[in-house]
SERO-4910 file (N, C-alpha, C, O; in steps of 0.05 Angstrom, whole numbers):
BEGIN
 pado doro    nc1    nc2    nc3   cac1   cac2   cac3    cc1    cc2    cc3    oc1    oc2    oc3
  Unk    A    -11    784     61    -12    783     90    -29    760    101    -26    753    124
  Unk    A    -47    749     85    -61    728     95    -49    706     92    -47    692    112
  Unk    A    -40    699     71    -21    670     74      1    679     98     13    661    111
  Unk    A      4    694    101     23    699    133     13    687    154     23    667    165
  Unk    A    -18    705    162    -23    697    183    -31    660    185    -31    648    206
  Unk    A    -38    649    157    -39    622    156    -25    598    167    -32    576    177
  Unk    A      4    616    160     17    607    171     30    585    194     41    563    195
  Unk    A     19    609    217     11    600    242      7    567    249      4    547    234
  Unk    A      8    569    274      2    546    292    -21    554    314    -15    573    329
  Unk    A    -45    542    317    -56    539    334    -47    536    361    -35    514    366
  Unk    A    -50    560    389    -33    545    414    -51    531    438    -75    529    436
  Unk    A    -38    521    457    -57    497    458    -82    513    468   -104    506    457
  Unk    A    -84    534    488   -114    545    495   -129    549    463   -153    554    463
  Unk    A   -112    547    432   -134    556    412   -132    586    406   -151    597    395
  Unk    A   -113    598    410    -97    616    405   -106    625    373   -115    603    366
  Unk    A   -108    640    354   -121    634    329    -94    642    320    -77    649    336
  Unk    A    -91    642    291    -67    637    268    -57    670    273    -34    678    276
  Unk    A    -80    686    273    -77    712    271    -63    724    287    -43    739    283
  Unk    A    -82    711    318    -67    729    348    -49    717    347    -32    729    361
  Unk    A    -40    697    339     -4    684    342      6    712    331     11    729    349
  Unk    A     10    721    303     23    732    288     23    755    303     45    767    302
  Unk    A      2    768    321      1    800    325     15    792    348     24    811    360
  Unk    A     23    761    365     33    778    390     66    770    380     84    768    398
  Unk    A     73    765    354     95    764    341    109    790    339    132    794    344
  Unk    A     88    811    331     81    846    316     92    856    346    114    867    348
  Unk    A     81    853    361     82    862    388    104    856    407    114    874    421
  Unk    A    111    832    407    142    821    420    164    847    409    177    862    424
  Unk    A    164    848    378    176    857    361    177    884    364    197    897    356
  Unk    A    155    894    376    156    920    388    170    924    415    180    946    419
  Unk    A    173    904    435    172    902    460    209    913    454    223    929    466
  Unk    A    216    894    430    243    890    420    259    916    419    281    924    428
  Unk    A    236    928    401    243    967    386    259    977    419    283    976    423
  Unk    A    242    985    434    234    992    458    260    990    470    276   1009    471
  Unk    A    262    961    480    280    950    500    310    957    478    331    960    489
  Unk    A    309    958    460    340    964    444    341    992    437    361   1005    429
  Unk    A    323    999    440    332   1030    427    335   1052    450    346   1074    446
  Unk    A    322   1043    477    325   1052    507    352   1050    509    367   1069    506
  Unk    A    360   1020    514    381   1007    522    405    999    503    420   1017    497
  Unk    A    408    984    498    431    968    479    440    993    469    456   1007    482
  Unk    A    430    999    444    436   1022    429    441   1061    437    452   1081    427
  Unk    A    428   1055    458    435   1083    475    451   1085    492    458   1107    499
  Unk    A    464   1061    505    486   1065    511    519   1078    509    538   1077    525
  Unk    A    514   1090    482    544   1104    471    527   1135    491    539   1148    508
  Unk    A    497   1138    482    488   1163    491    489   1167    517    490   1191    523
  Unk    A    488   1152    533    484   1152    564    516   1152    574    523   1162    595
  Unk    A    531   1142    559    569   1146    564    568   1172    559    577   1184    578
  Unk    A    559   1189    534    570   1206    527    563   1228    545    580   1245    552
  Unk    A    544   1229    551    528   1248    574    536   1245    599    533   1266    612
  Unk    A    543   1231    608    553   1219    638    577   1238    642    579   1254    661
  Unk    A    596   1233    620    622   1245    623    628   1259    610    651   1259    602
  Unk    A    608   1279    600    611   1299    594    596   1322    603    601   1346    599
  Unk    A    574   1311    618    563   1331    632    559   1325    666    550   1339    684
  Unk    A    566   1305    666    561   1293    704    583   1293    713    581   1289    737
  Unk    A    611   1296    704    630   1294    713    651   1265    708    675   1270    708
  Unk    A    644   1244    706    639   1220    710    672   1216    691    676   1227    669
  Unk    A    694   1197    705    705   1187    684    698   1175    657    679   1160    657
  Unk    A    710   1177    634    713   1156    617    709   1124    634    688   1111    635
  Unk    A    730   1118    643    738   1104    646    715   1091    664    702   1070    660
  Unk    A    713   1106    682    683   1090    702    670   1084    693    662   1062    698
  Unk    A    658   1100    672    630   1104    662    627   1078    629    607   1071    616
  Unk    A    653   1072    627    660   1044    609    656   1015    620    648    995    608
  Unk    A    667   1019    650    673   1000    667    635   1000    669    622    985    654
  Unk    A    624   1014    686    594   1002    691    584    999    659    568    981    663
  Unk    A    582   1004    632    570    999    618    585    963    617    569    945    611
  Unk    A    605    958    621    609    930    615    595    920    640    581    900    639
  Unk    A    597    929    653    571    915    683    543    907    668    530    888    676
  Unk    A    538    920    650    514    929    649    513    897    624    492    884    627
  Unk    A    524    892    613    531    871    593    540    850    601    540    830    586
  Unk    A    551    850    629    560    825    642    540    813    650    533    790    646
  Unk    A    528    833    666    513    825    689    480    814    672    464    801    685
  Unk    A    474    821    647    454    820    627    454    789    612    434    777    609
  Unk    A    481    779    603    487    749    601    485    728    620    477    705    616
  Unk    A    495    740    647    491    720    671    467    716    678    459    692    681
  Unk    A    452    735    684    421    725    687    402    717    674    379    717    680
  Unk    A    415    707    647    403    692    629    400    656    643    381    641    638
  Unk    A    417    653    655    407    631    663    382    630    685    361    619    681
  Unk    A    389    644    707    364    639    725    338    647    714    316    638    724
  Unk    A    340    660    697    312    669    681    306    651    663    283    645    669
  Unk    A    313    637    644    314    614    637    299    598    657    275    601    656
  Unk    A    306    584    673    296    565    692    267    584    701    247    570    702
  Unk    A    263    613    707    235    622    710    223    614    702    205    602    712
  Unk    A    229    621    667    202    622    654    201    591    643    195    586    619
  Unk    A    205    580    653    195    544    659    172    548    676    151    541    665
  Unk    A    170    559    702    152    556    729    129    585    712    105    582    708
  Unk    A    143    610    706    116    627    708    117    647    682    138    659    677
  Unk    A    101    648    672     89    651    649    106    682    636    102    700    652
  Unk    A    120    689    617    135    702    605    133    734    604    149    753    601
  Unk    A    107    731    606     95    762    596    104    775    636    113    797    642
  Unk    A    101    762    648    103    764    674    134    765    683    140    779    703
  Unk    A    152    752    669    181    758    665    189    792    655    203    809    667
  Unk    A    171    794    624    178    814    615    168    838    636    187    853    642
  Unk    A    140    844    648    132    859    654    151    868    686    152    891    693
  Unk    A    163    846    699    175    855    719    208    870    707    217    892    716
  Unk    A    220    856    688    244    863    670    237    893    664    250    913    670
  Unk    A    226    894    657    214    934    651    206    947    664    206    970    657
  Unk    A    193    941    695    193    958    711    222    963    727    226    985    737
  Unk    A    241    940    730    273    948    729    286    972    715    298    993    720
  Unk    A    276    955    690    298    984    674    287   1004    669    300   1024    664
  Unk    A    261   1006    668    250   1032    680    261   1040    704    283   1051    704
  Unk    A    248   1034    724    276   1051    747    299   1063    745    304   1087    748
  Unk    A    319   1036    737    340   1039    729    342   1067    707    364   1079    705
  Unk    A    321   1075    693    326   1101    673    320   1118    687    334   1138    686
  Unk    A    299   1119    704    280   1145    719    303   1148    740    303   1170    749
  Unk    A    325   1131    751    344   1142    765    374   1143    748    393   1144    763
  Unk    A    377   1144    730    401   1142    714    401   1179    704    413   1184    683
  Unk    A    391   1196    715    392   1224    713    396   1234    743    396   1258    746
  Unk    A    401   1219    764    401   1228    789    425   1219    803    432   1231    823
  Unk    A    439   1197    793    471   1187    803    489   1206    803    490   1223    786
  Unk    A    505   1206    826    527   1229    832    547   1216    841    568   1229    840
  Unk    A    552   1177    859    570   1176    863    574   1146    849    556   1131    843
  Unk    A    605   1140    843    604   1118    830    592   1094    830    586   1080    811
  Unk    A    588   1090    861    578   1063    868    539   1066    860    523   1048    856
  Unk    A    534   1089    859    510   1083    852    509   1083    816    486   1076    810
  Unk    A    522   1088    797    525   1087    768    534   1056    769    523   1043    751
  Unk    A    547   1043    784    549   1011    778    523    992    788    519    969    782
  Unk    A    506   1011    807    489    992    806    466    998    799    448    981    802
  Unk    A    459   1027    787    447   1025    767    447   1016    745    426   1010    733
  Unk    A    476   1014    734    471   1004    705    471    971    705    469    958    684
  Unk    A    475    958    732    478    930    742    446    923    742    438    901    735
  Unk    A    424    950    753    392    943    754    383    944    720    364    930    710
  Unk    A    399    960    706    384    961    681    398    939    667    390    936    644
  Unk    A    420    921    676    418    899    657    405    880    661    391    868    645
  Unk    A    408    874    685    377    852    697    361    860    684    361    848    663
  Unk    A    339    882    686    321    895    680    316    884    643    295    873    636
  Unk    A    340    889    624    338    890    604    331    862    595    311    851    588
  Unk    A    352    857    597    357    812    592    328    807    605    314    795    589
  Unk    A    315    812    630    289    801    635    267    807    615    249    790    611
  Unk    A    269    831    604    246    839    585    252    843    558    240    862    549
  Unk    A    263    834    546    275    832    518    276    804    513    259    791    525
  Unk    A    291    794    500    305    777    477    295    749    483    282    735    468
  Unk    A    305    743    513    297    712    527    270    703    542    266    680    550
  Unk    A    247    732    544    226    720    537    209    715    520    189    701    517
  Unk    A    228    735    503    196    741    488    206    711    456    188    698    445
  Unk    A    232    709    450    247    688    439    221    662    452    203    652    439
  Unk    A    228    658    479    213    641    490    180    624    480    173    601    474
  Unk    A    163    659    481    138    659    473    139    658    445    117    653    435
  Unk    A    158    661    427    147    653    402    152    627    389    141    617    369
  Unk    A    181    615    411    183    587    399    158    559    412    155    536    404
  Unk    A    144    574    436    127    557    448    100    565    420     82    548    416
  Unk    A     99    583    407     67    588    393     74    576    366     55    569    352
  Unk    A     99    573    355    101    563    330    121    547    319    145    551    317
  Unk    A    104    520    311    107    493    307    127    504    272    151    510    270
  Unk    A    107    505    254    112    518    229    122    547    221    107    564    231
  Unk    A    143    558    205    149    585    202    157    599    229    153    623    234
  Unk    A    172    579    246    180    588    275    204    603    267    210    620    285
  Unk    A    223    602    242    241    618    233    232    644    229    245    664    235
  Unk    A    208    646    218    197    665    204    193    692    218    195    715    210
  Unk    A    183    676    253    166    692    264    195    702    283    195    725    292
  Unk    A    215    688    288    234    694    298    247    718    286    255    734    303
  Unk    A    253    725    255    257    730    246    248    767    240    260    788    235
  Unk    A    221    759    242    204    779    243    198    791    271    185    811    265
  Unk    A    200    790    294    205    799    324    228    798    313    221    798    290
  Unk    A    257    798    314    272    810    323    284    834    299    304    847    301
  Unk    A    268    834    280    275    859    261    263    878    286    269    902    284
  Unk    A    251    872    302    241    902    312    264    915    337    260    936    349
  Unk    A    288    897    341    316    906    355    333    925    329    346    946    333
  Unk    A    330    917    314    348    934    294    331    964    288    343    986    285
  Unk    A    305    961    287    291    989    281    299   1006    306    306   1030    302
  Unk    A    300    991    342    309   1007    363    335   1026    353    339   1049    359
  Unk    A    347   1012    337    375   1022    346    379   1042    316    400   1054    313
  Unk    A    352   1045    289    351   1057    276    345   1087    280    357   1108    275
  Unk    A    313   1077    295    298   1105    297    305   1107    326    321   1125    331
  Unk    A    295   1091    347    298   1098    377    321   1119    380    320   1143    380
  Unk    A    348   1099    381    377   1117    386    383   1142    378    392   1158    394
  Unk    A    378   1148    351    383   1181    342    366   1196    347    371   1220    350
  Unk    A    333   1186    352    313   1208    372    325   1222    394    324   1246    396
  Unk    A    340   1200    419    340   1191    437    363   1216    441    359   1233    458
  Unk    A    381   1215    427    410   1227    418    396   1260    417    405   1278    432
  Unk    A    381   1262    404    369   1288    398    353   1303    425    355   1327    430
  Unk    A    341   1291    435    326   1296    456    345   1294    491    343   1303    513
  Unk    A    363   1277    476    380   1283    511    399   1312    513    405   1324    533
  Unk    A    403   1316    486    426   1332    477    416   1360    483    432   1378    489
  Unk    A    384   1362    480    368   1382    479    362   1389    517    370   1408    529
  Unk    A    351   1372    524    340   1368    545    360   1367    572    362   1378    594
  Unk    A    372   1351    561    395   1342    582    387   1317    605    364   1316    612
  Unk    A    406   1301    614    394   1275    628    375   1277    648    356   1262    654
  Unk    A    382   1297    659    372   1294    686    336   1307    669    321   1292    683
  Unk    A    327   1314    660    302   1328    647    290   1301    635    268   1293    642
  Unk    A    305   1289    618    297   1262    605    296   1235    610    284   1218    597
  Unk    A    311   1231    634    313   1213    650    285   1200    654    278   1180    642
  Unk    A    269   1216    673    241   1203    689    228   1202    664    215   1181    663
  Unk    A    225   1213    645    201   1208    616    216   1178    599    201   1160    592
  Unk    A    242   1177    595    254   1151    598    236   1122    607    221   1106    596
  Unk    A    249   1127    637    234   1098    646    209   1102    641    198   1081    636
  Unk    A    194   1119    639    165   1116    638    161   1105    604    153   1082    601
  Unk    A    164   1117    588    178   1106    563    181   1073    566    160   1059    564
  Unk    A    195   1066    568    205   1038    579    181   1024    590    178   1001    584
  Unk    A    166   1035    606    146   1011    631    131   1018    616    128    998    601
  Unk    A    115   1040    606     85   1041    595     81   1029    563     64   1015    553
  Unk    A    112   1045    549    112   1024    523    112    993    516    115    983    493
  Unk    A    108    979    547    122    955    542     93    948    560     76    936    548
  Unk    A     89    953    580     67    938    603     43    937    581     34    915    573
  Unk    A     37    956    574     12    960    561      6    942    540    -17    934    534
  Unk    A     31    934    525     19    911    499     27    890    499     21    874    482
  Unk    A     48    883    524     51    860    528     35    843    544     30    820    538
  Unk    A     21    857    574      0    853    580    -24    839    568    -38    819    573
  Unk    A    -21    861    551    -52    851    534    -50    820    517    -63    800    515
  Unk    A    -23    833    505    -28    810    480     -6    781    483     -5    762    468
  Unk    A     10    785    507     35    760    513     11    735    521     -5    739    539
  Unk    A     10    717    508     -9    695    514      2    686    545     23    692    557
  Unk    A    -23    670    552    -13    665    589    -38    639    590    -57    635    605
  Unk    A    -30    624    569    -41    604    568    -50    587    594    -50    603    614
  Unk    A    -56    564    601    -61    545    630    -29    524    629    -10    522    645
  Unk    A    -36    510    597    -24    492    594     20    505    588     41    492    590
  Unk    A     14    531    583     50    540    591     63    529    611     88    529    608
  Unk    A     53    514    639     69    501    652     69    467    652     81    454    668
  Unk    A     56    456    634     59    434    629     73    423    599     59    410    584
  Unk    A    105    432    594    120    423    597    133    438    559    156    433    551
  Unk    A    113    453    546    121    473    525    136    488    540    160    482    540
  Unk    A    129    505    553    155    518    561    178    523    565    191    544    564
  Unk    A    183    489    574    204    474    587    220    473    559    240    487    554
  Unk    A    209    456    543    225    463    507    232    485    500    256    488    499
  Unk    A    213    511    493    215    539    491    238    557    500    251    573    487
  Unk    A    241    550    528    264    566    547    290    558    542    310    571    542
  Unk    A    285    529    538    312    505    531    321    517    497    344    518    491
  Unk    A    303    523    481    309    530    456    325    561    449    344    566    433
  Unk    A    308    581    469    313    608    472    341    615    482    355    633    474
  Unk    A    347    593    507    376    601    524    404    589    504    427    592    511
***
């Protein structure tokens, strides 16, 4: 583990080899989180919709592709954000979205509000997953930038290992509308709390790393 953290690249505030690597650990968590809520629970949130809310098939297909449309498209304007303001600040507003978007995804009754809920939780998602936190690790590492890439996003595949069949178990039990508000909270507190702390928010992120980083990530 030490030739790991060796690894590293120094960032420009002086960032040490180590805290590079843990806010690698931590993105990677942010990852678990945001995929095992979202991406991957999506068959569970279809299945529950229309089988216990009433909800067509067919509707309830139609907003999940909302939810995937609308999650690719705002990859660009976010992109161009996190050029101007610092990533962790991307992620942290991206998760108080799809938090919402979960704490109200147990309370929808008519269609137009299921399309734009699941329209808030793809914003929501794409903001706090993949394209910032991608971002922050190709701005911290010069060397083994594969590595670390590599290592954050193993933590999307664990979402959709352990997250999804918890998730499956506990809605099944509970039922949405019960699991819903512990959801988004799930979502904002698992994610505010260590990205906060540990997403670097350097001075020098707007003079002109970034600008590479975002360009590399999109």
């Amino acid at each position: 583990m030490s030739s790991l953290f060796e690894a590293g690249r120094l960032s420009p505030d002086g960032l040490s080899r180590r805290r590079a690597w843990l806010v690698v650990f931590v993105i990677g968590w942010t990852f678990t989180v945001a995929t095992g809520l979202g991406f991957y629970s999506l068959p569970v949130y279809l299945h529950i919709l229309t089988g216990s809310r009433g909800f067509a098939l067919t509707t309830v297909s139609y907003a999940v592709s909302a939810f995937f449309l609308v999650s690719a498209v705002v990859n660009v304007p976010l992109g161009r954000l996190i050029r101007r303001v610092q990533p962790r600040w991307v992620m942290l507003g991206g998760s108080v979205l799809a938090g919402l978007s979960l704490f109200l995804l147990g309370r929808v009754d008519a269609v137009w509000e299921l399309y734009l809920d699941f329209t808030i939780f793809g914003c929501g998602f794409s903001a706090s997953s993949y394209l910032p936190g991608t971002a922050v690790i190709v701005g911290l590492f010069d060397q083994d930038r594969a590595r670390a890439l590599a290592l954050a996003l193993t933590g999307g595949s664990v979402g959709g290992v352990v997250v999804a069949p918890l998730l499956t178990r506990v809605v099944d039990a509970r039922g949405l509308t019960g699991t819903a508000p512990w959801l988004g909270l799930a979502f904002c507190r698992g994610r505010r709390s260590r990205s906060s702390r540990w997403c670097p928010g350097w001075p020098g992120w707007r003079r002109g790393r970034c600008c590479s980083a975002s360009r590399s990530a999109t």
